[in-house]
LUMFI-227788 format. One record per residue (C-alpha): x negated, z, y; residue in one letter; residue number from 1. Coordinates in Angstrom, 3 decimals. Example, Ala and Ser with C-alpha at 12.3 -4.5 7.8 and 13.67 -1.06 7.14 Angstrom:
2
> c1, c3, c2, res, n
> -12.300, 7.800, -4.500, A, 1
> -13.670, 7.140, -1.060, S, 2
END
This chain:
113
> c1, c3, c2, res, n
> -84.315, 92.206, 105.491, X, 1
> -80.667, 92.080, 106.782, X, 2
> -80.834, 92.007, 110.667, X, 3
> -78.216, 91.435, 113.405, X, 4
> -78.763, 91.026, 116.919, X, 5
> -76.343, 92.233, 119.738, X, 6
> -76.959, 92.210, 123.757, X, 7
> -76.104, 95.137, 125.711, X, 8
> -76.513, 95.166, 129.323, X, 9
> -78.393, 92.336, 129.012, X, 10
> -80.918, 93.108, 126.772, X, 11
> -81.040, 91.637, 123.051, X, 12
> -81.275, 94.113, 120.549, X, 13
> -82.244, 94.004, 117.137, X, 14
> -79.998, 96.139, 114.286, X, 15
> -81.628, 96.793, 111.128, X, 16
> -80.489, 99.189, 108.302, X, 17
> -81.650, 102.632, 108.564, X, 18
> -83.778, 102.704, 105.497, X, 19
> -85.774, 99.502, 106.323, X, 20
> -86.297, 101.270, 109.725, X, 21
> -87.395, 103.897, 108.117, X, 22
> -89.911, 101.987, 105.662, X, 23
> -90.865, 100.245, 108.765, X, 24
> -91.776, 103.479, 110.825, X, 25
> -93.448, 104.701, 108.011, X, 26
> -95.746, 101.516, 107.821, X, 27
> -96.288, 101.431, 111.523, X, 28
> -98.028, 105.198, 110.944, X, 29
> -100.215, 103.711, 108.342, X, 30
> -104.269, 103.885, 109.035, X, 31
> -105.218, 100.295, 110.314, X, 32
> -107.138, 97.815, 108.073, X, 33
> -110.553, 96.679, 109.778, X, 34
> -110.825, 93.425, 111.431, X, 35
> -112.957, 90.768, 109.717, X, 36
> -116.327, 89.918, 111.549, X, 37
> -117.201, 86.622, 113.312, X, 38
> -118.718, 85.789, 109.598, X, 39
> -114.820, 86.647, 108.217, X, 40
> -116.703, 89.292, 106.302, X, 41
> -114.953, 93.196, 106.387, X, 42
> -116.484, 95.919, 106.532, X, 43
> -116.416, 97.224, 102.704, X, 44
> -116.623, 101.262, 103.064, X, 45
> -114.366, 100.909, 106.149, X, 46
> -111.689, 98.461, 104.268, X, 47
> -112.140, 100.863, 101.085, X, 48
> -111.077, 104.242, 103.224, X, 49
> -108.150, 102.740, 105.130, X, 50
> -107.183, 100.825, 101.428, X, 51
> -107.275, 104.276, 99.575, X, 52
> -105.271, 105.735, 101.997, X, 53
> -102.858, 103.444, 102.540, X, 54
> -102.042, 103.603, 98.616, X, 55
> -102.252, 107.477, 98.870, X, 56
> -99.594, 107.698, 101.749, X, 57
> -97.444, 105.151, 100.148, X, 58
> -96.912, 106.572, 96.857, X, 59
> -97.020, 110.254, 98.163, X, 60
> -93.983, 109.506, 100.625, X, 61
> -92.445, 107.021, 97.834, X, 62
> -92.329, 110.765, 95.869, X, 63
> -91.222, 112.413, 98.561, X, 64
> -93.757, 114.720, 98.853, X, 65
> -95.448, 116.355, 101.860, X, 66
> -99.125, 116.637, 102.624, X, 67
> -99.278, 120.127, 101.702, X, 68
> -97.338, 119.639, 98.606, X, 69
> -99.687, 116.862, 97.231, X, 70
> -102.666, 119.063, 98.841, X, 71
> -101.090, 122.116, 96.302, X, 72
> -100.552, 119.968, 93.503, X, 73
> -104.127, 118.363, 93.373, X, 74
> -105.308, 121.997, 94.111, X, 75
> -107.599, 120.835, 97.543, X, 76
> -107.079, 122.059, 100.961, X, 77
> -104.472, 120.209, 103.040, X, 78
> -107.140, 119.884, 105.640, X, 79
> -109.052, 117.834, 103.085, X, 80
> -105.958, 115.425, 102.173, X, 81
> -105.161, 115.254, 106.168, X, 82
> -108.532, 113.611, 106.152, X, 83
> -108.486, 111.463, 103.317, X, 84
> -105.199, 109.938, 104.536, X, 85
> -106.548, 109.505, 108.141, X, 86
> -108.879, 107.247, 106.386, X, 87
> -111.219, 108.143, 108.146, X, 88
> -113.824, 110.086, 105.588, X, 89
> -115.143, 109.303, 101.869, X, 90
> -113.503, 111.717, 99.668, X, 91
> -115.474, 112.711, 96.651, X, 92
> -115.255, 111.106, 93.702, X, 93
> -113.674, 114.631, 92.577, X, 94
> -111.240, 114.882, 95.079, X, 95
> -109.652, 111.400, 94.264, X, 96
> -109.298, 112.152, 90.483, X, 97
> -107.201, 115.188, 91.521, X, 98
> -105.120, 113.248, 93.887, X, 99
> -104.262, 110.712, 91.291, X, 100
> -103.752, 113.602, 88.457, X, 101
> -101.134, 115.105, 90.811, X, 102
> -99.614, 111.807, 91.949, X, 103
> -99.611, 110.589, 88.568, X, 104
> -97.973, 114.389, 87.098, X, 105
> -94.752, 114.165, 90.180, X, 106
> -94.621, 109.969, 89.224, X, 107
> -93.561, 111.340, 85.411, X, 108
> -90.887, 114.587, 86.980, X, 109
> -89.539, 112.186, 88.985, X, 110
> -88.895, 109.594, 86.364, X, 111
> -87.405, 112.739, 83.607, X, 112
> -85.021, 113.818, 86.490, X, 113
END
């Protein structure tokens, strides 16, 4: 990461470029992993969620597609998607395999154009 600090009015101020701001935003909006237990021990269907997410959010955006796009392309409501990337419910087993389909079909236009 290039960075540069300058001070204005007295305050330091960090200056990044704009697309590692950006990527950085984008991160910050992320769902949150779970915090271990006292054992060190995370909670797996909790972990799993915010994971599957995570990896849904990243390569959707990476494709530059929307919600509802994605939601279109994997033919589920983008209610249901909303949800998913919330991490906040189990999608079906179903739901997933259409996800990845349609990721996987916009990963292969984007690499022909």
């Amino acid at each position: 990461m290039t960075t540069q600090t300058i001070n204005l009015n007295g305050k330091s101020y960090v200056v990044v470029p704009k697309d590692e701001y950006e990527t950085m935003q984008m991160l910050s909006k992320l769902p949150a992993l779970p915090e271990p237990d006292a054992q060190g021990n995370y909670p797996a269907v909790d972990y799993a969620r915010a994971n599957l997410a995570r990896d849904i959010i990243l390569t959707r955006t990476r494709l530059g597609l929307s919600q509802a796009e994605l939601a279109r392309l994997a033919g589920i409501r983008p209610e249901t998607l909303n949800r998913i990337e919330g991490g906040k419910v189990t999608p079906s087993v179903a739901s997933i395999e259409k996800i990845d389909q349609a990721l996987g079909k916009a990963e292969k236009s984007a690499k022909q154009i």
